[in-house]
C-alpha positions in Angstrom: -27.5 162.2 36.9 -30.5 162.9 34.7 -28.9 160.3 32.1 -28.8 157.5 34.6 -31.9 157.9 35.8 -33.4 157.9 32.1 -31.1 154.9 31.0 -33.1 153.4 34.2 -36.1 154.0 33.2 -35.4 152.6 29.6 -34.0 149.4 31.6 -36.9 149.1 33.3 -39.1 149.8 30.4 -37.2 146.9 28.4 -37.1 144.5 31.3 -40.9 144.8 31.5 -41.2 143.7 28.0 -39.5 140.7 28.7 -41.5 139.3 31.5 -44.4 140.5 29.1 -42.9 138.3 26.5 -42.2 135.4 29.2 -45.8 135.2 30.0 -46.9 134.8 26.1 -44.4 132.4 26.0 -46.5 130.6 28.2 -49.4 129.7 26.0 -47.6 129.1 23.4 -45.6 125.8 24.6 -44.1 124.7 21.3 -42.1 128.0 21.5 -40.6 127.6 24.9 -37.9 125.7 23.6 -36.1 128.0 21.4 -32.6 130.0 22.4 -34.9 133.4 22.4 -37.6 131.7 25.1 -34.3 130.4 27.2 -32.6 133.6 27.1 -36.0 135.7 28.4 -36.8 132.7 30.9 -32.7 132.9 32.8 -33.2 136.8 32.5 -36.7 137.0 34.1 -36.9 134.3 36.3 -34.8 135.3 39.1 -36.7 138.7 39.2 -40.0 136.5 39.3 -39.2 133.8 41.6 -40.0 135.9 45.3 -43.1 136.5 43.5 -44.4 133.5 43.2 -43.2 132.9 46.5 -45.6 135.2 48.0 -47.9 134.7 45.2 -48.6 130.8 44.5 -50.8 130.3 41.0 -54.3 130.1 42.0 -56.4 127.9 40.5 -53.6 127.3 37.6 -53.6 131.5 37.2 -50.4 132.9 38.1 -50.5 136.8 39.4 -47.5 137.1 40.7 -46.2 138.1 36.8 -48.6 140.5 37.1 -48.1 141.7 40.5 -43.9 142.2 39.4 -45.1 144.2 36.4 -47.2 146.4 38.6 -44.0 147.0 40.9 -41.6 147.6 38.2 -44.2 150.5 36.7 -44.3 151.9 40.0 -40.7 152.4 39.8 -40.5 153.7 36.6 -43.3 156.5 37.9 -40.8 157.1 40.8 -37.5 157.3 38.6 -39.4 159.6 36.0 -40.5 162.0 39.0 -37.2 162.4 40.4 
């Protein structure tokens, strides 16, 4: 059980440097189009989309990236207390 929980953890851990990744892709827009940036975008997307649901960009900011990668450390914290 202790190996799940730490492979987990190590998902979690990766999956946050891909929304991380996602939002640098951002401001860089010449970059957007290559098979890495489409790869990140169909793998973080669907994770982010209730997000910016419940978090529309304000004044062009989006928070809701911000607000998923606060939720996902939160459950690494849990996973790595169990």
């Amino acid at each position: 059980m202790d190996m799940l929980i730490r492979l987990m953890i190590y998902v979690l851990f990766i999956y946050q440097w891909m929304i991380i990744a996602c939002i640098a892709l951002t401001w860089l827009p010449e970059l957007q189009k290559n098979k890495v940036a489409e790869f990140l975008s169909r793998t973080v997307d669907p994770f982010l989309v209730p997000f910016r649901k419940v978090f529309p960009p304000i004044g062009g900011f989006n928070i809701a990236p911000l607000i998923a990668l606060g939720l996902l450390q939160l459950a690494i914290r849990g996973l790595s207390q169990w």
